[in-house]
PyMOL CGO cylinders between C-alpha atoms (Angstrom):
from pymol import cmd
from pymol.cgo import CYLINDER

trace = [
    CYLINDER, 13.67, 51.57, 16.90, 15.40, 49.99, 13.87, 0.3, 1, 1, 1, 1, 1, 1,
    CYLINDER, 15.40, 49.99, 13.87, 15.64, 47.03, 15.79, 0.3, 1, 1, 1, 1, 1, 1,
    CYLINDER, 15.64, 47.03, 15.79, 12.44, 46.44, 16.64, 0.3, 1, 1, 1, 1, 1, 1,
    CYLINDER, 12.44, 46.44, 16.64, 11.21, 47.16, 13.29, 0.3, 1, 1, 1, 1, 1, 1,
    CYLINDER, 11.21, 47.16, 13.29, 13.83, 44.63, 12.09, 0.3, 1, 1, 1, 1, 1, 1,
    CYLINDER, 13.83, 44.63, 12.09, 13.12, 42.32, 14.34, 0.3, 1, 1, 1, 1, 1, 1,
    CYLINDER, 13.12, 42.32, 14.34, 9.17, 42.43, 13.80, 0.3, 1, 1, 1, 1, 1, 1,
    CYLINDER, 9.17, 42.43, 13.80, 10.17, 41.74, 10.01, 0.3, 1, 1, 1, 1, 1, 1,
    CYLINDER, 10.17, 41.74, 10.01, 12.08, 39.05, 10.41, 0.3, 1, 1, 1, 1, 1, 1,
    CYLINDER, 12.08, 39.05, 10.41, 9.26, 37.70, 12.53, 0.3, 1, 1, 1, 1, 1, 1,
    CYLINDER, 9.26, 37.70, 12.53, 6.72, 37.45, 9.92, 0.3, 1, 1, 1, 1, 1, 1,
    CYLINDER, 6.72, 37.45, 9.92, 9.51, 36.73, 7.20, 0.3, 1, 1, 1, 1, 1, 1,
    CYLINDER, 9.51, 36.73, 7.20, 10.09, 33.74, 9.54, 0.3, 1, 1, 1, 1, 1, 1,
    CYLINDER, 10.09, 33.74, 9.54, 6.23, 32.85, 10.25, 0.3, 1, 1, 1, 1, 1, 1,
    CYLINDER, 6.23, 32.85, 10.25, 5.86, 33.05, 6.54, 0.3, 1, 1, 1, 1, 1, 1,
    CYLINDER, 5.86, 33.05, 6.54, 9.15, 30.68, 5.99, 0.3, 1, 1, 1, 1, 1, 1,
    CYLINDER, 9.15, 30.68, 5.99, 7.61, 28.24, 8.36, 0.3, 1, 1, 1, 1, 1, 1,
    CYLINDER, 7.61, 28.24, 8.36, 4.33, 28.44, 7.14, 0.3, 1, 1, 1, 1, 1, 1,
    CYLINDER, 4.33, 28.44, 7.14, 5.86, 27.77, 3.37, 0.3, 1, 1, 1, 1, 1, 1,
    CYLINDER, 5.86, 27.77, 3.37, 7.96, 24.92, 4.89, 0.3, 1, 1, 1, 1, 1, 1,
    CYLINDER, 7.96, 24.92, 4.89, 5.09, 23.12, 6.60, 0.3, 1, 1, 1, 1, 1, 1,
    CYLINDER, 5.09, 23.12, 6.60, 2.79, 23.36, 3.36, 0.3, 1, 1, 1, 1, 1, 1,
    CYLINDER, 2.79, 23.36, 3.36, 5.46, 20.85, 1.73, 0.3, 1, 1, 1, 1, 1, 1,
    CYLINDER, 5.46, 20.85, 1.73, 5.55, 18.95, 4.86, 0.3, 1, 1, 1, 1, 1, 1,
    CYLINDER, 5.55, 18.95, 4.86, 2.01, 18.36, 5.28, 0.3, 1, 1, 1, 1, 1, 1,
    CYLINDER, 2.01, 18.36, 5.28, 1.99, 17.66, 1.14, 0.3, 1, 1, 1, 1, 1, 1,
    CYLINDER, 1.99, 17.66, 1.14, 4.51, 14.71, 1.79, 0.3, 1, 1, 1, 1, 1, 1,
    CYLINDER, 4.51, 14.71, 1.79, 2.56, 13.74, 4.67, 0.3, 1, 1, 1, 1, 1, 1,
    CYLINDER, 2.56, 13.74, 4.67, -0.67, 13.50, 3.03, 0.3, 1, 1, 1, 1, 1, 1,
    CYLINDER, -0.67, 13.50, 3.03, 1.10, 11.77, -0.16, 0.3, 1, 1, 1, 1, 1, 1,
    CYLINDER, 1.10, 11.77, -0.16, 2.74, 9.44, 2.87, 0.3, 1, 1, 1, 1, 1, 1,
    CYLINDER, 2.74, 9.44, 2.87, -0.66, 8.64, 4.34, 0.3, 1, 1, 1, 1, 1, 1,
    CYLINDER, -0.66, 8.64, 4.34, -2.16, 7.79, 0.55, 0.3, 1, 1, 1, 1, 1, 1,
    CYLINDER, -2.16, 7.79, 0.55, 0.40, 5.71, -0.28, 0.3, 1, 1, 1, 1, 1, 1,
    CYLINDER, 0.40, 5.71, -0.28, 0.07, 3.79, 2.58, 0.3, 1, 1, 1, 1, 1, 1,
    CYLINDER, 0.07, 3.79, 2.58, -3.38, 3.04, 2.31, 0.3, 1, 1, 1, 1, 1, 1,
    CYLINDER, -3.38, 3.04, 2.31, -2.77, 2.39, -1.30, 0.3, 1, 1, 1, 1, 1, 1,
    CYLINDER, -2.77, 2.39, -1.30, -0.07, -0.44, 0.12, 0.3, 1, 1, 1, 1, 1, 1,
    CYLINDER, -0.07, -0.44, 0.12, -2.45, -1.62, 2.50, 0.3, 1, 1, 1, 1, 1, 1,
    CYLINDER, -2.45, -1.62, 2.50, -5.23, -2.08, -0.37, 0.3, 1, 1, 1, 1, 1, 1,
    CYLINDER, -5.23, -2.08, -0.37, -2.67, -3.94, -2.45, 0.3, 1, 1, 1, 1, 1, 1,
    CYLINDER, -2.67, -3.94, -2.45, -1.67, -6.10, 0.43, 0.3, 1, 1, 1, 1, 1, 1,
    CYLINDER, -1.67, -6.10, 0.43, -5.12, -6.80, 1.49, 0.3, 1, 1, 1, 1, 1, 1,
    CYLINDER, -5.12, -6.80, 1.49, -6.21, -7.75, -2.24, 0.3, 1, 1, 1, 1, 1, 1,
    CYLINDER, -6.21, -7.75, -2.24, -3.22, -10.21, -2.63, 0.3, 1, 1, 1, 1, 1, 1,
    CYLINDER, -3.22, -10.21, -2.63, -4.00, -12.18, 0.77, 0.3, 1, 1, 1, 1, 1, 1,
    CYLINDER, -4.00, -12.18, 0.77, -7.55, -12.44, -0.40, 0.3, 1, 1, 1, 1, 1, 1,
    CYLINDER, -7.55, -12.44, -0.40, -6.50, -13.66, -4.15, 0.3, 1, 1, 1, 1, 1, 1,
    CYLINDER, -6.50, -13.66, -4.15, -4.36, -15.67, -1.88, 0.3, 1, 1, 1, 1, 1, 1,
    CYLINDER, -4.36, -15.67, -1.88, -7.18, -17.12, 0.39, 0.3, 1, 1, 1, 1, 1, 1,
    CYLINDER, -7.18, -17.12, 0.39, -9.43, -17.57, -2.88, 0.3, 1, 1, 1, 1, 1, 1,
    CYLINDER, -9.43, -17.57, -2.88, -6.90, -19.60, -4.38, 0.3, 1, 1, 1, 1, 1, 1,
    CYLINDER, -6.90, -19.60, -4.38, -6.39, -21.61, -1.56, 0.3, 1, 1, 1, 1, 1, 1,
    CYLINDER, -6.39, -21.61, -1.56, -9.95, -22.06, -0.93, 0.3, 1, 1, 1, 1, 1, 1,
    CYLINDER, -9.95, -22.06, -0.93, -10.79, -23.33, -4.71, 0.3, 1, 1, 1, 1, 1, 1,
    CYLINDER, -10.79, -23.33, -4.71, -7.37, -25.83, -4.25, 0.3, 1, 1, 1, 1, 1, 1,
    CYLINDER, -7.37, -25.83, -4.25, -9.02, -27.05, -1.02, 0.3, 1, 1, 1, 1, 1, 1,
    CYLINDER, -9.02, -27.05, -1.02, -12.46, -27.52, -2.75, 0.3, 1, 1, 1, 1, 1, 1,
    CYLINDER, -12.46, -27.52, -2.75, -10.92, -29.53, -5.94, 0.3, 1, 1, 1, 1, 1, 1,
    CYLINDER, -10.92, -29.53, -5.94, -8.95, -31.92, -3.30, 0.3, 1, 1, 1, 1, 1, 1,
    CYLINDER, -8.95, -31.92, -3.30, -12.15, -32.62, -1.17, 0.3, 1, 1, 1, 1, 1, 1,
    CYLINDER, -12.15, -32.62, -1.17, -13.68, -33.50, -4.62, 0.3, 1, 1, 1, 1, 1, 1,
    CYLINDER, -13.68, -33.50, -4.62, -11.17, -35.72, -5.83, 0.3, 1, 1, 1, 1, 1, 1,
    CYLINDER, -11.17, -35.72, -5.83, -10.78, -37.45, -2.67, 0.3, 1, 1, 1, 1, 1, 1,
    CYLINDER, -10.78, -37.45, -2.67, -14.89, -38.12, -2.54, 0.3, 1, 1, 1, 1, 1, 1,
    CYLINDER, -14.89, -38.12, -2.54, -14.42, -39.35, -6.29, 0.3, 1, 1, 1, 1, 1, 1,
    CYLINDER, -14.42, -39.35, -6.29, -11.49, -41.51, -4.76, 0.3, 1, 1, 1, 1, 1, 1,
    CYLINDER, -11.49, -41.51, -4.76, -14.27, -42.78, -2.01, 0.3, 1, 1, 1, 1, 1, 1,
    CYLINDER, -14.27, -42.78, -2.01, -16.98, -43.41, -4.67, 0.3, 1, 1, 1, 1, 1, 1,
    CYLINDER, -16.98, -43.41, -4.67, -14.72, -45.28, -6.92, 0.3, 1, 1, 1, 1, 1, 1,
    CYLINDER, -14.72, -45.28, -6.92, -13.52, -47.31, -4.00, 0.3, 1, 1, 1, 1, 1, 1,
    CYLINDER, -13.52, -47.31, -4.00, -16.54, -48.47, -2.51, 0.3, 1, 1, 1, 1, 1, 1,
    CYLINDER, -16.54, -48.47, -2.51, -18.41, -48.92, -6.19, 0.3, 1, 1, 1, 1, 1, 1,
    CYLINDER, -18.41, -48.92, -6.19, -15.54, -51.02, -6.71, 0.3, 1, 1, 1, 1, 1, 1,
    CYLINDER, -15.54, -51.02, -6.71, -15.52, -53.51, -3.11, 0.3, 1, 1, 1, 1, 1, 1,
    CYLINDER, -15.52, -53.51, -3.11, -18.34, -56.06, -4.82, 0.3, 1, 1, 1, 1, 1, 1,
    CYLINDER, -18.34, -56.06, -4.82, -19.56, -58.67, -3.08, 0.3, 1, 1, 1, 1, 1, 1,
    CYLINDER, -19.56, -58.67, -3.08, -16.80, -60.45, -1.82, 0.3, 1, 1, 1, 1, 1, 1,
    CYLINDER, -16.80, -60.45, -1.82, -15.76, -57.33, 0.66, 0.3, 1, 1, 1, 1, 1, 1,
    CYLINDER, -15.76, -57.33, 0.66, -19.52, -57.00, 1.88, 0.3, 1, 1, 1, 1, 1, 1,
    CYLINDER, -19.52, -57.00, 1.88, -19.87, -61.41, 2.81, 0.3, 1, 1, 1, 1, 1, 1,
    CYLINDER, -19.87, -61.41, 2.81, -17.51, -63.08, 3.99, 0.3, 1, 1, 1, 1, 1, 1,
    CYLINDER, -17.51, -63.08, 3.99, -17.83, -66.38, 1.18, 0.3, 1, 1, 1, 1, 1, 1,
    CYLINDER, -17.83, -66.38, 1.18, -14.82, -68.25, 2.94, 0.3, 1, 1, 1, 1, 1, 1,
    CYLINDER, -14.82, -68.25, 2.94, -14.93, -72.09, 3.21, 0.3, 1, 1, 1, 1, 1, 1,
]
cmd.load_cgo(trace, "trace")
C-alpha cells in the first residue's frame, strides 16, 4: 500500500515538476517569439530607410541629368539647329 501511496506522490511531485519546468519553457518561448518580431521590425525598418535612401539618390540623379539636358540643348544655338555650311 506504501507503494502505491508513494508512487501516487511522486506522480503529482512529477506533474508539478513538469508543470514548473514548462512555465520557464513557455517564458523563453514567448521572450523567443518577441524578440523575433522585434528583429524582424528592425530588419524591415532598415530595408525601408534603405529603399528611401535609394529612392531620394535616384530622384537627385534624374534631376541632374534633366539639368544636364536643359543646359545642353539651351546651349546648341543656331548653328546645331541649320545647317549654315558653304
Amino acid at each position: 500500500m506504501t507503494e502505491a501511496v508513494s508512487s501516487n506522490r511522486s506522480l503529482t511531485f512529477a506533474d508539478l515538476a513538469a508543470r514548473e519546468r514548462n512555465a520557464p519553457q513557455s517564458d523563453r518561448a514567448e521572450q523567443f517569439r518577441a524578440k523575433r518580431k522585434e528583429s524582424v521590425a528592425e530588419t524591415v525598418g532598415r530595408q525601408a530607410d534603405f529603399s528611401t535612401s535609394r529612392a531620394e539618390s535616384l530622384s537627385r540623379q534624374a534631376d541632374q541629368l534633366q539639368d544636364r539636358a536643359r543646359r545642353n540643348l539651351q546651349s546648341e544655338g543656331l548653328g546645331r539647329r541649320v545647317d549654315i555650311t558653304v
